[in-house]
C-alpha positions in Angstrom: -61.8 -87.7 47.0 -64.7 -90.2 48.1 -65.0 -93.7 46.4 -68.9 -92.9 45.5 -69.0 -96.4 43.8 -68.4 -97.8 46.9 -71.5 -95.8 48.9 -73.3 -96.9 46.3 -72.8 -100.5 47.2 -73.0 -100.2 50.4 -75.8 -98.3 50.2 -77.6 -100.9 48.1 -76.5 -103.6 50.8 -78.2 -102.0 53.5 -81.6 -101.3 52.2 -81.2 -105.1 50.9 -80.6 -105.5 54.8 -83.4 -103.7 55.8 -86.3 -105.4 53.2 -84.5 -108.7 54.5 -84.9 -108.6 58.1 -88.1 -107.4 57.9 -89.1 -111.1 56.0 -86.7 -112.4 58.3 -88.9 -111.0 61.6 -92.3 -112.1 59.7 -90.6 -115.7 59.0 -89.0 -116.4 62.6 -90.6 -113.7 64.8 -94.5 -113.7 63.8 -94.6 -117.1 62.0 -95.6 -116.4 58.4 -94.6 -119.1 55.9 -92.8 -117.9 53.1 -91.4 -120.7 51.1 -88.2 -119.1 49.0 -87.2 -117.0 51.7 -86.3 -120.2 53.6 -85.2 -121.9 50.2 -82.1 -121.1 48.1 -83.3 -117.3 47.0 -83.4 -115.9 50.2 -80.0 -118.1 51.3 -77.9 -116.0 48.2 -79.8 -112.9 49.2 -78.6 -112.6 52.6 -75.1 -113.8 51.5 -74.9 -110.9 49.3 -75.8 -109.0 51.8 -73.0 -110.2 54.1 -70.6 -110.5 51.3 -71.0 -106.8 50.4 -70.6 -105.6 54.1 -67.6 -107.5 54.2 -65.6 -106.7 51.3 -66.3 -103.1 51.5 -65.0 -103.3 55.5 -61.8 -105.2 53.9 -61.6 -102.4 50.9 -61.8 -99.4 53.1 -59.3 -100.7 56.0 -56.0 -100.4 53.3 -56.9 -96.3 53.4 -58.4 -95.7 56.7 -56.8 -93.6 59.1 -59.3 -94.0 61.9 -58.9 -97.9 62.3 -58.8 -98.1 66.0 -61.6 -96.0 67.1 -63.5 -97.8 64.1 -63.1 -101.4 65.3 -63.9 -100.6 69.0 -66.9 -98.9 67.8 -67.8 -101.5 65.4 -67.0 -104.2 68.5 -69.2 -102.3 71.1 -72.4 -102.3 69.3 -71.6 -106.0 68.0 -71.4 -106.8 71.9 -74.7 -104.8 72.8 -76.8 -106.3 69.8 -75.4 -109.8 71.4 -76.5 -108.5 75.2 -79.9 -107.2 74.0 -80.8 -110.4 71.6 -80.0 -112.9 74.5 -81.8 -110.8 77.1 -85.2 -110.8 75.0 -85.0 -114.6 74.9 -86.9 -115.0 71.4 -84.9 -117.7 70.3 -83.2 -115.1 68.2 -80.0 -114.7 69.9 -77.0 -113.4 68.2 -73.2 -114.5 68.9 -70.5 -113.4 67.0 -72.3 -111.7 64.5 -71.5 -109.5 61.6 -70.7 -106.2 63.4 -68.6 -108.1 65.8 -66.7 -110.2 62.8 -65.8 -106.5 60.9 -64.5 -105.3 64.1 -62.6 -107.9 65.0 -61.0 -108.4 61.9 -60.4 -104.5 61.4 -58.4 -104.6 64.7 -56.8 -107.7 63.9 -56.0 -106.1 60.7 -54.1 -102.9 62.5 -50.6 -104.8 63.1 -50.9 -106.2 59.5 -51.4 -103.6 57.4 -47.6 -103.0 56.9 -47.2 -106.2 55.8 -50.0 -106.4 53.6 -49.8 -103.6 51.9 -46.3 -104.7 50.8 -47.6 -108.1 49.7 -48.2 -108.4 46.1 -51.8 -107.6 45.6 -52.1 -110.2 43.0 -50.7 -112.6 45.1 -52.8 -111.3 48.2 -55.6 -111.6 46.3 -55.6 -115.1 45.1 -54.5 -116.4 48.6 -57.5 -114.7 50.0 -60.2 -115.7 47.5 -58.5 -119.5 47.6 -58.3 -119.2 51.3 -61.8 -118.3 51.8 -63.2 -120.6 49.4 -61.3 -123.9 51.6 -62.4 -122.6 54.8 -66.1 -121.5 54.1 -67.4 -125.3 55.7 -65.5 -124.8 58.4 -68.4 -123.9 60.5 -69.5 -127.7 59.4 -66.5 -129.6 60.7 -65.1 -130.0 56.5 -63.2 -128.3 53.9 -64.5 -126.8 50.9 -67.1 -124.5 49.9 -70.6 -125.2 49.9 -71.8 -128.4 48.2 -67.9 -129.1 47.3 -66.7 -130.9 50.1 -62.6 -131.6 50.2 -62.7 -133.7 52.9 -63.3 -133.3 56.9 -61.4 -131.3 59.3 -59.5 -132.7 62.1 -62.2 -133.3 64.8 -59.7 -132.1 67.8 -60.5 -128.8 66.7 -63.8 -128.7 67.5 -63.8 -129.6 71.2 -60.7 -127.5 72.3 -61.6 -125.0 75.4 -62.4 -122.0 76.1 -65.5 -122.5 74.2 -66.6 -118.9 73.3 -62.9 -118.5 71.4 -62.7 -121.3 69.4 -66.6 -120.6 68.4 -65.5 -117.2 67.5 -62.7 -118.2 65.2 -64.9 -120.5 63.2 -64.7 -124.1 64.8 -67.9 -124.4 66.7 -68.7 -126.8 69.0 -71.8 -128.8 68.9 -74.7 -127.3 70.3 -73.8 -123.5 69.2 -76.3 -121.7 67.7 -76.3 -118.0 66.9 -79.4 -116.4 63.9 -76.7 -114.4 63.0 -73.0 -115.6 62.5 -69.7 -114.8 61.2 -66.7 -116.5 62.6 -63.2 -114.9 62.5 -62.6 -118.0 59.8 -63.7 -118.1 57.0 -64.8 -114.6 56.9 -61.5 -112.7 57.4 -60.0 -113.7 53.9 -63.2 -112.3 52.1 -62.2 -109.5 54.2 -59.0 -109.1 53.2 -60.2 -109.9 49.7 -61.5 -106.6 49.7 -58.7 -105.2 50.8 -56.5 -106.6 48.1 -59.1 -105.5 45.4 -58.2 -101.8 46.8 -54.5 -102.5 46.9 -54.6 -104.1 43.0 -57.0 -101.0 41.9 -54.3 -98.9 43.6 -50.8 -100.5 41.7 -53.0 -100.3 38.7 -54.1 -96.7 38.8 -57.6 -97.7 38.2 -59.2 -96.1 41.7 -61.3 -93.6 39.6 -63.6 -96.1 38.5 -64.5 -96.2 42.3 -65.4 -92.6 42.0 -68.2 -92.5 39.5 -71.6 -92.9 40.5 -72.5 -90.1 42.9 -75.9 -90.5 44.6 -77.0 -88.1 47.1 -79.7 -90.4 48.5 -77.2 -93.6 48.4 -74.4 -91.2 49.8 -76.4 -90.4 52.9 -77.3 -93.8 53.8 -74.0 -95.1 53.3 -72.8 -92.2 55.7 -75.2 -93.1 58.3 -75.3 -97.3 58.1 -73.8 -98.3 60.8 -76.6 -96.4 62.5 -79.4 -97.7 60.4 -77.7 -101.2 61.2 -78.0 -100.4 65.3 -81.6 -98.8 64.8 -83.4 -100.5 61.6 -84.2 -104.1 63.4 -86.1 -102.1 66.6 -87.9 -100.5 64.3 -89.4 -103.0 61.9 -89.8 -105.3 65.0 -91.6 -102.5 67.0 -93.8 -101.5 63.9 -94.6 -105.0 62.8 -95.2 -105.5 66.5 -98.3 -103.2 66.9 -99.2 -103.9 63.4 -100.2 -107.7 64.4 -101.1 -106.9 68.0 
């Protein structure tokens, strides 16, 4: 039986996407000035966003029986949205986005499934939340989440080689610059904090709550995002586009 609740969020995330990157393309694309969306607002409405995307990826991998063919997929079009952004030369290039994160940390999740679904799911979870929360500077050379800084990370990190790998796993060389960004670390224990929330709802028999709150309109676009993910920014570029020109 399908976990409605969770269409329903993911659902909700995308057309939160969609409305987003549309400000996003007026903001950085056409130049309008839009004060909160550069401001705090628009900075939690995009990590909700993101933060949705990811859990739901982490909550779905403990049941999913098509995990291979899902990560390469994922991967593929996170590699083409990278090709396509840097080949436009907009300023807007994308490296080691979103799509590319999910499927790298379903694949990497593949071999560790085994061992995490044994794990105690309380014990997963709190590891993952606390895990996350430490590592979400990372990006900035420090420890700690946000405006709590627990103190700076070795510096030898940031300047090991090959470049491209170590940006990818979360300790980014100065210089690198990406409009959209999620390194393997932080972002892969709020991944698998998802997939401990499944694993907990699972040892406690409480799955059916994930069940209630069928939508047929939030149903089909949860069926269909990773399309509307591929498709929805050449559209609302293309349209705003000709609107202005």
């Amino acid at each position: 039986m399908r976990f409605y609740l969770i269409d329903d969020f993911r659902a909700l995330a995308i057309i939160n996407m969609v409305i987003y990157h549309t400000l996003f393309d007026l903001v950085y694309v056409f130049g309008f000035n839009i004060p909160w969306f550069l401001g705090t607002i628009g900075f939690v409405w995009e990590q909700y966003i993101c933060w949705s995307f990811i859990l739901i990826a982490g909550f779905c991998q403990y049941f999913s029986r098509h995990s291979l063919k899902e990560g390469l997929t994922v991967s593929f079009w996170g590699i083409v949205i990278t090709l396509v952004t840097v080949s436009l030369n907009m300023g807007i290039e994308i490296y080691f986005g979103v799509l590319t994160f999910i499927g790298l940390a379903v694949l990497v999740t593949i071999p560790l499934k085994g061992f995490l679904k044994k794990l105690d799911p309380i014990i997963g979870l709190f590891l993952s939340i606390l895990l996350f929360l430490f590592l979400r500077n990372i990006n900035y050379h420090s420890f700690g989440f946000l405006e709590l800084n627990l103190g700076s990370a070795p510096e030898w990190l940031y300047n090991l080689k090959p470049i491209w790998f170590f940006n990818l796993l979360g300790f980014t060389h100065y210089g690198f610059t990406s409009s959209d960004y999620f390194s393997f670390f932080p972002w892969y224990f709020l991944f698998l904090t998802g997939f401990f929330i499944y694993s907990l709802s699972y040892k406690a028999k409480t799955l059916d709550f994930f069940r209630i709150g069928k939508n047929k309109v939030f149903y089909k676009i949860s069926k269909h995002s990773l399309l509307i993910y591929i498709l929805h920014q050449p559209i609302i570029f293309g349209a705003l586009y000709l609107f202005f020109h």
